[in-house]
N, C-alpha and C positions, 0 to 999 in steps of 0.2 A: 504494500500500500504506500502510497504516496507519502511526503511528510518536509514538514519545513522545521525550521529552528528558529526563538525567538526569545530576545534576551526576557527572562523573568522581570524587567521592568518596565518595558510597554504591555506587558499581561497586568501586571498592577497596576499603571495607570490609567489603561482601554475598563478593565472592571471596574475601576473605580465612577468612571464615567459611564457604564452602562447600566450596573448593578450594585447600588452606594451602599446594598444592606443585605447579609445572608437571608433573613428571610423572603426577600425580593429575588432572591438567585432561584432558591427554593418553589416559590411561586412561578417561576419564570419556567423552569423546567415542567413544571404541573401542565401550565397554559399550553407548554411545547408537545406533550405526550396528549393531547387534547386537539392540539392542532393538525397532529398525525392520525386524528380520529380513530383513535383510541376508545375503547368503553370501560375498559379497566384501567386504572394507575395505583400502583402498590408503591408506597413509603417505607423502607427499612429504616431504623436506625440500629447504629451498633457501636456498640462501644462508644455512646455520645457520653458518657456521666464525665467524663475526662477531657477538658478544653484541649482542642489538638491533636488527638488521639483516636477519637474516633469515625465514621462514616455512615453518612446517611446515601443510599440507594434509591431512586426511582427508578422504575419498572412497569412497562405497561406492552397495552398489546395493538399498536400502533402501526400503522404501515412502513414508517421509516423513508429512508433515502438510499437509493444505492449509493456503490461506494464511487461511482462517477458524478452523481448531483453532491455528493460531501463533498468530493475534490474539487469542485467547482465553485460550490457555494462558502465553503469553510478553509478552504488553503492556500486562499489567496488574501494575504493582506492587505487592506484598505483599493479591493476592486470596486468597480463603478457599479456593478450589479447588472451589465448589460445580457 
């Protein structure tokens, strides 16, 4: 699969600007597994009681994207969306 490399501080400040708050990240993925028309979306958390440590999971049953519309849509930084 394809793949790019990006320094860890335009990933902090692109998020910061996209999604100023975990539970707005959170919400965001929900909306996304929804958008993929989805009927189900399941929420894990695990091993949340420890700041930093643990992992929360979204999961649904969504149509998704191939791996040619991710390549296009998600691996290209700051494309015009043409």
């Amino acid at each position: 699969m394809p793949g790019f490399s990006v320094d860890t501080k335009l990933f902090r400040e692109l998020g910061e600007l996209l999604v100023g708050r975990e539970s707005t990240a959170l919400t965001e993925l929900i909306k996304n597994a929804y958008d993929a028309d989805a009927t189900e979306v399941t929420i894990l958390g695990r091993g949340i009681a420890e700041a930093g440590e643990g992992s929360i999971i979204v999961m649904d049953n969504g149509i998704g994207m191939s791996e040619a519309e991710f390549s296009r849509g998600f691996l290209r930084i700051a494309g015009r969306g043409c």
